[in-house]
C-alpha positions in Angstrom: 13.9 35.7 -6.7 14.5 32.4 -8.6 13.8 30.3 -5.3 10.1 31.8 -4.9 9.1 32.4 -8.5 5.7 30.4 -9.1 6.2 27.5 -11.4 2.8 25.6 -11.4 -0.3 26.9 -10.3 -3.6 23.7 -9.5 -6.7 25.7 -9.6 -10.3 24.0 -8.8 -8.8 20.2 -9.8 -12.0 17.7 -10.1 -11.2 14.1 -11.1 -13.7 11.5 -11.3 -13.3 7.8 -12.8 -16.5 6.4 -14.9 -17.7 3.3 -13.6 -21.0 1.4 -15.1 -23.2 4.3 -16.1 -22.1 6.8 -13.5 -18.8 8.9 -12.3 -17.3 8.8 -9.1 -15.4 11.6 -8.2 -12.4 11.0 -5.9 -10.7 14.9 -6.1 -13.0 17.6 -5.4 -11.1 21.1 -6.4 -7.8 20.8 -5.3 -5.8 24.1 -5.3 -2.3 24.8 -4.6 1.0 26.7 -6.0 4.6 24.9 -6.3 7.4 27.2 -6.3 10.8 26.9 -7.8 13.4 25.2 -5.1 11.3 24.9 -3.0 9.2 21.6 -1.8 5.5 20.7 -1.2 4.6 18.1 0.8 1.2 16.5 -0.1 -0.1 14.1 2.9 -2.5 11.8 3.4 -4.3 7.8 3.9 -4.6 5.5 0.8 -7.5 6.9 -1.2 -7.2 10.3 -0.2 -6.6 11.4 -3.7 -2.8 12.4 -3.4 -1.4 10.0 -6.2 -4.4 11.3 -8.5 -3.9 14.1 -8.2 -0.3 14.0 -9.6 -1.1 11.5 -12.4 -3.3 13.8 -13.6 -0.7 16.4 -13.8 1.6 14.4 -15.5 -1.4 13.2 -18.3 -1.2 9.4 -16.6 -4.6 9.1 -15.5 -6.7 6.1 -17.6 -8.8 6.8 -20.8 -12.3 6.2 -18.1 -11.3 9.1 -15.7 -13.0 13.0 -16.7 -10.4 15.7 -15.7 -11.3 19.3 -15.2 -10.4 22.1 -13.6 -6.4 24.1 -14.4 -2.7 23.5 -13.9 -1.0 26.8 -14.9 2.3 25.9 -15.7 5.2 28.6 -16.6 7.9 27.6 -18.3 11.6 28.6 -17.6 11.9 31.8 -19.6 15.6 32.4 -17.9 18.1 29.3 -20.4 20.0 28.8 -17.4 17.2 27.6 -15.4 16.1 25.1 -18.1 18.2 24.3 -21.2 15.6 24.2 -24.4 17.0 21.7 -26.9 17.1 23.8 -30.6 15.5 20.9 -32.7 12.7 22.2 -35.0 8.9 21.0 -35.1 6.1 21.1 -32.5 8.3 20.8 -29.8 10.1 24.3 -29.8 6.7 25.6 -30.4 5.6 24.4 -26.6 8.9 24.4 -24.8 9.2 28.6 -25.9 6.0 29.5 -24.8 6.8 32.4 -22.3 3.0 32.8 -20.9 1.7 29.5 -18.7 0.4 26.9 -20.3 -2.8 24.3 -18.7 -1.3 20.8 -18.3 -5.1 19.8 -18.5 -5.6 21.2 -21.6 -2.7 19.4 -23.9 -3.5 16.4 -26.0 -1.1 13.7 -25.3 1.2 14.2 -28.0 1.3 17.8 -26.5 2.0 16.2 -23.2 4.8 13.8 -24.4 7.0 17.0 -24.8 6.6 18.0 -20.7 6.8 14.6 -19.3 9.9 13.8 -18.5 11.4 17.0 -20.1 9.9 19.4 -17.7 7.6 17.2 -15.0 9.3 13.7 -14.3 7.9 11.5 -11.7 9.4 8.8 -9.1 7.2 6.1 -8.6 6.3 4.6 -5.2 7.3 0.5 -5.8 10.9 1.1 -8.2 10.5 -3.3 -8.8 7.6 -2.8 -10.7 8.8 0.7 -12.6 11.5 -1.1 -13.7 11.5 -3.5 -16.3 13.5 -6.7 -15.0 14.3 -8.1 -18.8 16.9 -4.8 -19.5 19.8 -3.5 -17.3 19.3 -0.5 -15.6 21.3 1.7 -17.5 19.9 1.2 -21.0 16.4 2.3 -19.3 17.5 5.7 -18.3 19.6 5.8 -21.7 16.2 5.7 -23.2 14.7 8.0 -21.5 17.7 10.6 -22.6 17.7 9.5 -26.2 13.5 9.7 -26.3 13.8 13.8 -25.2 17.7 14.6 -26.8 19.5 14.4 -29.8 22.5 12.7 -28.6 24.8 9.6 -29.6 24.6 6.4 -27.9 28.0 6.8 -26.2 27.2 10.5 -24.9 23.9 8.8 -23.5 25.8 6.1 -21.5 28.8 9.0 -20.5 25.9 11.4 -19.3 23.5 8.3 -17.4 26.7 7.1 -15.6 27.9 10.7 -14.4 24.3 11.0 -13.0 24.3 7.2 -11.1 27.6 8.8 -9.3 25.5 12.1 -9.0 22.5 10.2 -7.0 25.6 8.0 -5.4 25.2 4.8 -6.5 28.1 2.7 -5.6 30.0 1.7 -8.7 28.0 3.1 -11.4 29.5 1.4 -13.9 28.6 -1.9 -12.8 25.0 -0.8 -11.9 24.8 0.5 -15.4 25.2 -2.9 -16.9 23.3 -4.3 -13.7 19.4 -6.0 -13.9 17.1 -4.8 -11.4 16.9 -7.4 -9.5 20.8 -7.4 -9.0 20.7 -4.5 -6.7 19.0 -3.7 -3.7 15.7 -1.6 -2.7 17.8 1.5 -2.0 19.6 1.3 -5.4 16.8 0.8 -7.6 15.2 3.8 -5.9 18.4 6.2 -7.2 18.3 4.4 -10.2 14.6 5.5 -10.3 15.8 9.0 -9.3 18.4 9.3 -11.7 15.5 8.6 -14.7 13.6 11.1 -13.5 16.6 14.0 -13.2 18.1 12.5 -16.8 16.3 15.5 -18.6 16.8 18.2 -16.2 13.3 18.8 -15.6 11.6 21.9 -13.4 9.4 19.9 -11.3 10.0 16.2 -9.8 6.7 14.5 -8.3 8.6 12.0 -5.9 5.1 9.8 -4.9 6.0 7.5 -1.7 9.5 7.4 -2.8 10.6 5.7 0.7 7.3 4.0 2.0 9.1 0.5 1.2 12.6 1.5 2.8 14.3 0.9 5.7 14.6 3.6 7.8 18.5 4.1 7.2 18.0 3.6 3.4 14.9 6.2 3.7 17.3 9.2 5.7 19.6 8.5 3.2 17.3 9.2 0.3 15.4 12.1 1.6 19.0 13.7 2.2 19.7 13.0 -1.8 17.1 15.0 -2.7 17.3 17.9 -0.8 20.8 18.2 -2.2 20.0 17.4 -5.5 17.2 19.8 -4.9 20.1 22.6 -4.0 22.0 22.3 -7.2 19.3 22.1 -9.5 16.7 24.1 -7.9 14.4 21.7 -8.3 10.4 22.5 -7.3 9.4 18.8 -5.5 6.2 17.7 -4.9 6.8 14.9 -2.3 3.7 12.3 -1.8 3.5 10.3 1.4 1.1 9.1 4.3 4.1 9.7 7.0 3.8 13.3 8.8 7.6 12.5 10.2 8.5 12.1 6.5 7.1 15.6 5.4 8.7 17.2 8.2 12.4 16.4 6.9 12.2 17.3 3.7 9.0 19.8 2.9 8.7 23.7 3.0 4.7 23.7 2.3 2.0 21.3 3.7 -1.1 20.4 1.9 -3.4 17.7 3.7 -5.9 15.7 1.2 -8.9 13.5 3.0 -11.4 12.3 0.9 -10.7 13.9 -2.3 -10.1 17.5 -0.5 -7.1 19.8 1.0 -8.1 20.2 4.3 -5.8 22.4 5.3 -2.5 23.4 3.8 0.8 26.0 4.8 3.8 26.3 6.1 5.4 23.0 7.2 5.8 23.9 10.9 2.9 25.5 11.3 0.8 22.8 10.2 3.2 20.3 12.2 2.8 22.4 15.2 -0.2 23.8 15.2 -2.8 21.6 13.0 -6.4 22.9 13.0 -8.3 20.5 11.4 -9.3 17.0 13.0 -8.2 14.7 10.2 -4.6 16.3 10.5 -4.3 16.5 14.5 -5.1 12.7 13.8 -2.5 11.8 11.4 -0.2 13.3 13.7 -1.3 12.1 16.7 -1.7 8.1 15.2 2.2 7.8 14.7 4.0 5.7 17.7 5.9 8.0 19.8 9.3 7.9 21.0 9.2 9.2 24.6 6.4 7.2 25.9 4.7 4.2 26.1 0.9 4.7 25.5 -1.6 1.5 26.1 -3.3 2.8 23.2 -2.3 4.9 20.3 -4.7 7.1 18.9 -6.7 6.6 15.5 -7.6 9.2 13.0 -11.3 7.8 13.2 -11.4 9.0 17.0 -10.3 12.4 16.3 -12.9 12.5 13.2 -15.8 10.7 15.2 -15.8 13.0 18.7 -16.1 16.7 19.2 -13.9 16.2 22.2 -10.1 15.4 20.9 -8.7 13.1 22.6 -5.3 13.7 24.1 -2.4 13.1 21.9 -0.9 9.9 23.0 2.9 11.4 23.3 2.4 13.3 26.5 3.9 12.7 29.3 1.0 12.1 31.2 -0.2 9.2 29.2 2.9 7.0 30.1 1.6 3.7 30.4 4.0 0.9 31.0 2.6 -2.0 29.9 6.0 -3.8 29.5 6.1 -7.5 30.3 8.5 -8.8 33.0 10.2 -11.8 33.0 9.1 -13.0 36.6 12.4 -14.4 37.3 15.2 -16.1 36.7 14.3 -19.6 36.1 11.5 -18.5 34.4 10.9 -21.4 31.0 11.1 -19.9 28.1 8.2 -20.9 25.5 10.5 -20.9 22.5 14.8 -21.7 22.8 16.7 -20.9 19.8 20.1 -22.1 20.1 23.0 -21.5 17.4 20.8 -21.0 15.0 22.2 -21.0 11.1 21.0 -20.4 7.9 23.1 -20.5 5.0 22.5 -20.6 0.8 24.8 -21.7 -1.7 25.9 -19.2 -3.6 28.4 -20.8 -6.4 29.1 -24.9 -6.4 31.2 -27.0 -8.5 29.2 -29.5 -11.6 29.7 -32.3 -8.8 27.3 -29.9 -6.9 30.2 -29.2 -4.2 29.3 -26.0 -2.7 32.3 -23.9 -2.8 30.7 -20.3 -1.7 28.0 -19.7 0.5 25.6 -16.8 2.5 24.9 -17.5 5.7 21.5 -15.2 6.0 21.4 -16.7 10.2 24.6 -16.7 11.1 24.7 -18.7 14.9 22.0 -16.6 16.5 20.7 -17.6 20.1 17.7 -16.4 21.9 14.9 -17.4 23.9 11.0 -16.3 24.1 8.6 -16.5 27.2 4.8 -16.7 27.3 2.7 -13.6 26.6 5.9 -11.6 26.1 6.4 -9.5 22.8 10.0 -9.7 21.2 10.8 -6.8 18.4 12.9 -8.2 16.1 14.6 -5.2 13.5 17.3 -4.3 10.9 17.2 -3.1 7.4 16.1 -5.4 4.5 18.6 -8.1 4.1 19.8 -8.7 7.4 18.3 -12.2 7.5 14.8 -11.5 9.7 12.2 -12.9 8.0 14.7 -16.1 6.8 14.9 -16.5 10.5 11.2 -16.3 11.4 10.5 -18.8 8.3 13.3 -20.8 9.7 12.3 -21.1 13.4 8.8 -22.3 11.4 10.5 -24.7 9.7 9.4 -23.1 6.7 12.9 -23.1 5.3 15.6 -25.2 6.0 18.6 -24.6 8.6 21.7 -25.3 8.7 22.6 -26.2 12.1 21.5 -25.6 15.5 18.4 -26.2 17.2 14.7 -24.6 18.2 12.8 -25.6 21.4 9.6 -24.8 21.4 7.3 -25.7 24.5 9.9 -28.6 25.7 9.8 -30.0 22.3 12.8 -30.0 19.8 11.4 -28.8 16.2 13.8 -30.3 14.4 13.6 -33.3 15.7 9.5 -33.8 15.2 8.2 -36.2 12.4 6.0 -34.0 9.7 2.7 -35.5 11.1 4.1 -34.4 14.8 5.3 -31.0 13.2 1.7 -30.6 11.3 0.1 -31.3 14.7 2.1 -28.5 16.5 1.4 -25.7 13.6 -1.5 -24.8 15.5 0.1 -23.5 18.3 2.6 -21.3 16.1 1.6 -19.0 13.2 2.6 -16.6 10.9 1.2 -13.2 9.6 3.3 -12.4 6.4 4.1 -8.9 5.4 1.9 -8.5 1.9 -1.8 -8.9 2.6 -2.4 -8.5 -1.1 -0.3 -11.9 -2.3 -1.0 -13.9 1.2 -4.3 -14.3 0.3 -6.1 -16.4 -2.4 -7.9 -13.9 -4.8 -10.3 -16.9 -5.8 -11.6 -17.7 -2.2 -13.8 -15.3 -0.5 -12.6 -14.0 2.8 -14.4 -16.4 5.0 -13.5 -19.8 3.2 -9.8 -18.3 3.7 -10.1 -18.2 7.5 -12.4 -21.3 7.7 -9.2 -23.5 5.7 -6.9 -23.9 8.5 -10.0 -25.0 10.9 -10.8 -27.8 8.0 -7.1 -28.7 7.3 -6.2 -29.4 11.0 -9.9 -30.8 11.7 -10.5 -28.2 14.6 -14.8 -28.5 15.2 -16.8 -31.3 14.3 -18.8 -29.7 11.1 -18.6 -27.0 9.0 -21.5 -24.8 10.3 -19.5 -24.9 13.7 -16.4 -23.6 11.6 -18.3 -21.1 10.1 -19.9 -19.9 13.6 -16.0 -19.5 14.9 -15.0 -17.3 11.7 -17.8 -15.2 12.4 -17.3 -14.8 15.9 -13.1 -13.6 14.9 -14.0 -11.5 12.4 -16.0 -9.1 14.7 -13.0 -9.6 17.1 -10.7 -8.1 14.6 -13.2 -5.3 14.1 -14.8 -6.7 10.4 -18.6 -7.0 10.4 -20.0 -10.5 9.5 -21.7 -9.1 6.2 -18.2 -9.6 4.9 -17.6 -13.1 5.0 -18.7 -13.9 1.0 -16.9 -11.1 -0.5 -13.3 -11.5 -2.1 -10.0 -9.7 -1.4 -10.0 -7.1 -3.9 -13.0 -5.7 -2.3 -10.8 -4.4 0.7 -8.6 -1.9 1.5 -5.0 -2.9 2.5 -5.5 -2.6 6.1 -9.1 -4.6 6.1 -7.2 -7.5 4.5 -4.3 -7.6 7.1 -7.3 -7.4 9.3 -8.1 -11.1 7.5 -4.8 -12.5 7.6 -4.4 -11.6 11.3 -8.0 -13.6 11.7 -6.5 -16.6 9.3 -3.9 -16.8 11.4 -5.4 -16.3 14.8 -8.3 -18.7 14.0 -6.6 -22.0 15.0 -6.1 -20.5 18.9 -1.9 -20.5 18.4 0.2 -19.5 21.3 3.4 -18.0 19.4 2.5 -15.9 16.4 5.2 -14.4 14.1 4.3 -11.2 12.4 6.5 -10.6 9.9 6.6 -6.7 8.8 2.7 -7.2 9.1 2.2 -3.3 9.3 5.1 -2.0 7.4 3.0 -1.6 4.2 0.1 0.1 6.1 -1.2 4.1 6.1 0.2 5.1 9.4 -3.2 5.3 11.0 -4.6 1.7 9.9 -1.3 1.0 11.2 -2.3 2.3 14.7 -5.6 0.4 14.3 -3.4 -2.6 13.5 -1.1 -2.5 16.0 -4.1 -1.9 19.1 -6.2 -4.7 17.7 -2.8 -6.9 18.4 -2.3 -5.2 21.7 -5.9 -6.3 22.4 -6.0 -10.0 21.0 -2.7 -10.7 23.5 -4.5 -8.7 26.6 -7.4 -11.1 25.7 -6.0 -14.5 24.7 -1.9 -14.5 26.0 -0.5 -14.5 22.6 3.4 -14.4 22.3 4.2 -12.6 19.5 7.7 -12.1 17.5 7.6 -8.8 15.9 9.5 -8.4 13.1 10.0 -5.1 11.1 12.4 -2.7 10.3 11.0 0.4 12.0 12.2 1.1 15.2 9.2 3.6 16.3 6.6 0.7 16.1 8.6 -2.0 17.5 9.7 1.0 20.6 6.4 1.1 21.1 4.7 -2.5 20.8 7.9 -5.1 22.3 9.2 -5.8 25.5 12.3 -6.6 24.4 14.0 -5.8 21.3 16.4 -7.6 19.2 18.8 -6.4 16.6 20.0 -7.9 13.5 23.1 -6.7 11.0 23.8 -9.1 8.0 22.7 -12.4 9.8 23.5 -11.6 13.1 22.2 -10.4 16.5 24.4 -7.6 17.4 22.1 -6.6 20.5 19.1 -7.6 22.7 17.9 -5.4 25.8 14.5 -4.2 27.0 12.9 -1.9 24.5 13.2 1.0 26.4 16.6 0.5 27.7 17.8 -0.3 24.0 16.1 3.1 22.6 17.6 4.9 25.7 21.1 3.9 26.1 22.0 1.9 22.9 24.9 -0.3 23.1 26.5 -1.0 19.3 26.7 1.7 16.5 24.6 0.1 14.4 21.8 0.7 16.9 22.4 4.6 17.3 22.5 4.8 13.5 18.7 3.3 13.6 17.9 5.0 16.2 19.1 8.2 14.2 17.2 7.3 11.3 13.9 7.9 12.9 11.9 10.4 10.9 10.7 13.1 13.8 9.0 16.1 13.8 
């Protein structure tokens, strides 16, 4: 049958990168099969080897990494399945091969003629895949005219039929669009639609949807699949997100350290996972029927014999909800008609004749040591009104109240005074912190700007003393950013902004960009830090699982507005507005 016929075949993969005088190796023989039409789903944490292992496949590694090993790959003998294109030279001679051919083995003008042709490749991060100085459609129309013999014009007829194909809303104008005209959902199909411009066998899709709302995510996974169906397309589908495998993926294949752990069908390995590292990964993501005190960690399933038990049974319900005690209960922070608008076109007098309002008349209130879960998909004006409450960006109109003081009304010294008591964790560990400054002189800053402790050593004493709180040993204090892993360095930034003792702390999509299991680790150590010291926190993401699981109360926003606020189990049980359920639908489960 077309559907099962074996299309590429890893045997024994080894990878390692030269560094100094030595090698590291980070795959140790990986093995697997891909079928045509059908879809393996390769899973794992950052560093596990899964993007490797696909770069080497499609000849992308760099010149210091040592490939060996086999990647058998047969090309389409039937011409329906893959159209050959009849020019002459080199190219005919690889593309007619009947018997499989090693991928490893080809030089890179050898390799030139499958990428893109037969293996294409979606990148994770479509903002830096694209290039921002051309329009979107000339850089698929390369791509075409790079593999084909065909005339400008046919280029542009064939790219835009495809945009409508991977349904982008008015191709046209997205053809003659720059990236950063169109949103994160957009450039993904734009992304897409390079990768399916040649027609090619096998389409490596690696963390296609990591950055995306959950909507924008559902709606992506469903394009493939189709696309999938009428092209019978073999997918290898990258990702550290178990509920992301099980919607789209017919195979499994776990990668830790380097190695496939384990690997088979999808609901077997879903349903019954034998090895610790993947009962882990399952067991780490936030689940939607109960409300554990802890969630578990890969590490604890790695480090004990004993599993623990998986933290979405019923019997390890723990409401830990926070209650407003009453009524006439104060609220630590009052938000009252709260606007934020941009200009979008003025006149040359500077009259502004269109605008956006991004907070448009939103009121709410917060009370000490509660958690509020603020969601919506990208654009809906969150973090502008986190940043705005802050006074980090401007308002339009309205006012804020925090502890009995009005914010807008404050003098800067009197604002710069109050900053202690309410901080920030931004979203992007990697750009929030200073690559020149080691991690310690970036926590100790904030102590020395807002003169907290008498000297320096003192300073240093109370860095120390955080970063074992937030589980980083004291060893680390000299060393630099780019030394960590993502989830050490939100580790930091949680520390930077913990360090000045604040009562309200914003996090702003702090763990969106995490593995799922440092996000666990993330999301506890939080848990822990309010237990300990009566943090309020505003918890802002777009993924309704986590905020289920770590708010009180949640509220929602749709293009600048709150369209509803209840507690977090009440909203996830009996949502009110449509634009809730359709969230609530979007959640990947398995």
């Amino acid at each position: 049958m077309m559907g099962n016929s074996k299309l590429l075949e890893l045997t024994d993969l080894c990878v390692s990168f030269k560094q100094k005088d030595d090698y590291r190796q980070v795959l140790k023989g990986v093995n697997y099969t891909l079928y045509r039409g059908k879809t393996l789903g390769i899973v794992g944490e950052s560093g596990s080897g899964k993007s490797v292992s696909s770069l080497a496949l499609m000849g992308l590694l760099p010149k210091n990494a040592k490939v060996s090993g086999h990647a058998w790959f047969s090309t389409p003998s039937d011409p329906s399945d893959k159209s050959t294109p009849s020019d002459s030279g080199h190219r005919s001679q690889v593309t007619d091969h009947t018997s499989p051919i090693d991928l490893l083995s080809l030089s890179e003008d050898e390799f030139r003629h499958y990428r893109g042709d037969h293996i294409a490749m979606i990148f994770q991060e479509p903002m830096t895949s694209l290039n921002p100085v051309h329009k979107c459609g000339a850089q698929v129309v390369e791509m075409l005219l790079q593999h084909e013999k065909v005339s400008h014009k046919e280029a542009r007829e064939r790219v835009i039929e495809l945009f409508k194909e991977v349904l982008l809303p008015r191709p046209e104008k997205i053809f003659d669009s720059y990236p950063h005209e169109i949103s994160g959902g957009q450039k993904q199909r734009v992304m897409i639609a390079m990768a399916l411009v040649c027609n090619p066998s096998i389409l490596i899709a690696d963390e296609p949807t990591t950055a995306l709302d959950v909507t924008v995510q559902k709606t992506i996974l469903e394009l493939l699949r189709d696309l999938q169906k009428k092209h019978n397309l073999a997918i290898i589908f990258i990702t550290h997100d178990l509920g992301v495998i099980a919607q789209i993926a017919d195979d499994i294949a776990v990668m830790y350290h380097g190695e496939i752990v384990e690997q088979g069908d999808t609901q077997q390995i879903l349903h019954n996972p034998q090895h610790p590292y993947t009962k882990g990964l399952l067991a780490c993501r936030p689940p939607l029927d109960s409300r554990p005190e802890r969630l578990p960690t890969v590490k604890d399933f790695l480090s004990s014999s004993e599993q623990p038990a998986v933290s979405n049974q019923p019997t390890d319900i723990h409401n830990s909800k926070f209650k407003i005690q009453n009524s006439t209960a104060t609220p630590l922070l009052k938000v009252r008609d709260w606007n934020v608008t941009y200009p979008l076109k003025k006149t040359i007098f500077g009259k502004v004749t269109q605008e956006l309002k991004a907070v448009d008349n939103i009121t709410f209130d917060i009370y000490r040591g509660e958690t509020l879960g603020l969601v919506g998909e990208s654009g809906c004006g969150k973090t502008t009104l986190g940043r705005s409450l802050l006074q980090l960006i401007e308002h339009s109109s309205g006012t804020v109240v925090y502890d009995g003081k009005p914010l807008d009304k404050l003098s800067s010294k009197e604002l710069r005074h109050l900053r202690t008591k309410m901080q920030i964790v931004f979203q992007d560990p990697y750009s929030s912190l200073n690559p020149r400054l080691t991690i310690g002189d970036a926590i100790l800053e904030p102590l020395r700007s807002h003169h907290i402790y008498d000297t320096d050593s003192e300073r240093r004493e109370a860095v120390n003393t955080l970063l074992e709180e937030v589980g980083l040993d004291r060893s680390v204090y000299g060393r630099y950013p780019h030394e960590f892993s993502g989830g050490q360095r939100q580790r930091v930034c949680i520390a930077r902004a913990l360090i000045v003792k604040p009562e309200l702390v914003i996090c702003d999509e702090s763990v969106s960009a995490l593995d799922v299991s440092v996000q666990a680790q993330v999301l506890n150590l939080l848990n822990d830090l309010k237990r300990k010291y009566g943090y309020t926190y505003l918890f802002i993401t777009h993924d309704l699982s986590v905020v289920k699981f770590f708010s009180d109360r949640i509220m929602v926003m749709e293009k600048g507005r709150m369209v509803e606020l209840n507690d977090a189990d009440e909203l996830y049980a009996h949502p009110q507005q449509e634009y809730t359920k359709r969230l609530i639908d979007a959640i990947p489960r398995i």
